[in-house]
C-alpha positions as CSV (number, residue, x, y, z in Angstrom):
1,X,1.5,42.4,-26.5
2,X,-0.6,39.4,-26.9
3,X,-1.4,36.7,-24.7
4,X,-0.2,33.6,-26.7
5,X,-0.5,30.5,-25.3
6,X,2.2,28.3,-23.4
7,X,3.5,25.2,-24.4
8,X,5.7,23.5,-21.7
9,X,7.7,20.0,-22.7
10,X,8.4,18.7,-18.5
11,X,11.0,16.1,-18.4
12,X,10.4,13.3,-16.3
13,X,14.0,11.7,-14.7
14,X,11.1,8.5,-13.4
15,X,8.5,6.7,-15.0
16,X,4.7,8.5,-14.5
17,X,2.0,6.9,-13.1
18,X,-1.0,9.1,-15.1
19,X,0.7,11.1,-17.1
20,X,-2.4,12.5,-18.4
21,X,-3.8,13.5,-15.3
22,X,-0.1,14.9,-13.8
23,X,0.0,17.0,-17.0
24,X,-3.8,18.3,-16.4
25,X,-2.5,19.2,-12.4
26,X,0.5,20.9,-13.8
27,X,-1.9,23.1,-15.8
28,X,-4.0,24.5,-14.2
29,X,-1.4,25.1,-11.5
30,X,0.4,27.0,-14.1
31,X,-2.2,28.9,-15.9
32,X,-3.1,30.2,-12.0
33,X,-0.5,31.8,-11.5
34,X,0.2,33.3,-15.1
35,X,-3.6,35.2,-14.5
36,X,-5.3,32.4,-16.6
37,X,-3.4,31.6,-19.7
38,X,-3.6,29.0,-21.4
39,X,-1.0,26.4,-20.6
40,X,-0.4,22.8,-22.3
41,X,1.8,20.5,-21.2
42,X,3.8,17.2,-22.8
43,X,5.7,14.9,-20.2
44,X,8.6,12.9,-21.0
45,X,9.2,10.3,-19.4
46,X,11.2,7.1,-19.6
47,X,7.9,5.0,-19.5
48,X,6.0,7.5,-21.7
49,X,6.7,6.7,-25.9
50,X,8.4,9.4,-27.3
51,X,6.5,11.0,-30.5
52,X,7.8,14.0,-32.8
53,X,6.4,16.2,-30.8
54,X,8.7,15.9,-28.4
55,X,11.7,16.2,-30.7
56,X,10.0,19.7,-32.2
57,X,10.0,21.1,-28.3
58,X,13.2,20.2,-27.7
59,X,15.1,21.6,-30.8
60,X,12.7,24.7,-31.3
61,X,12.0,25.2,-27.6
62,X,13.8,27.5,-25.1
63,X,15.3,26.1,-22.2
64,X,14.0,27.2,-19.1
């Protein structure tokens, strides 16, 4: 098995402040404890504008 890495879409129910530093935070917190994979991470958020990236995650994704 390789080690691919992780793309997380985290939904938001309130506006973010700094999205880009809470989606940095979330990260690293993530790729610590999965041994140091890679982790990226795209918010959604009501206040955040909503790109096609974020309608790819959602239909190709899996729910976790």
């Amino acid at each position: 098995m390789t080690d691919r890495d992780v793309d997380l879409l985290v939904e938001m129910p309130d506006p973010v402040d700094n999205p880009a530093m809470l989606a940095a935070q979330l990260s690293e917190r993530i790729s610590r404890a999965l041994q140091g994979r890679k982790i990226d991470v795209l918010l959604s958020a009501p206040n955040l504008q909503r790109q096609t990236i974020h309608d790819t995650a959602r239909e190709q994704g899996v729910l976790l």
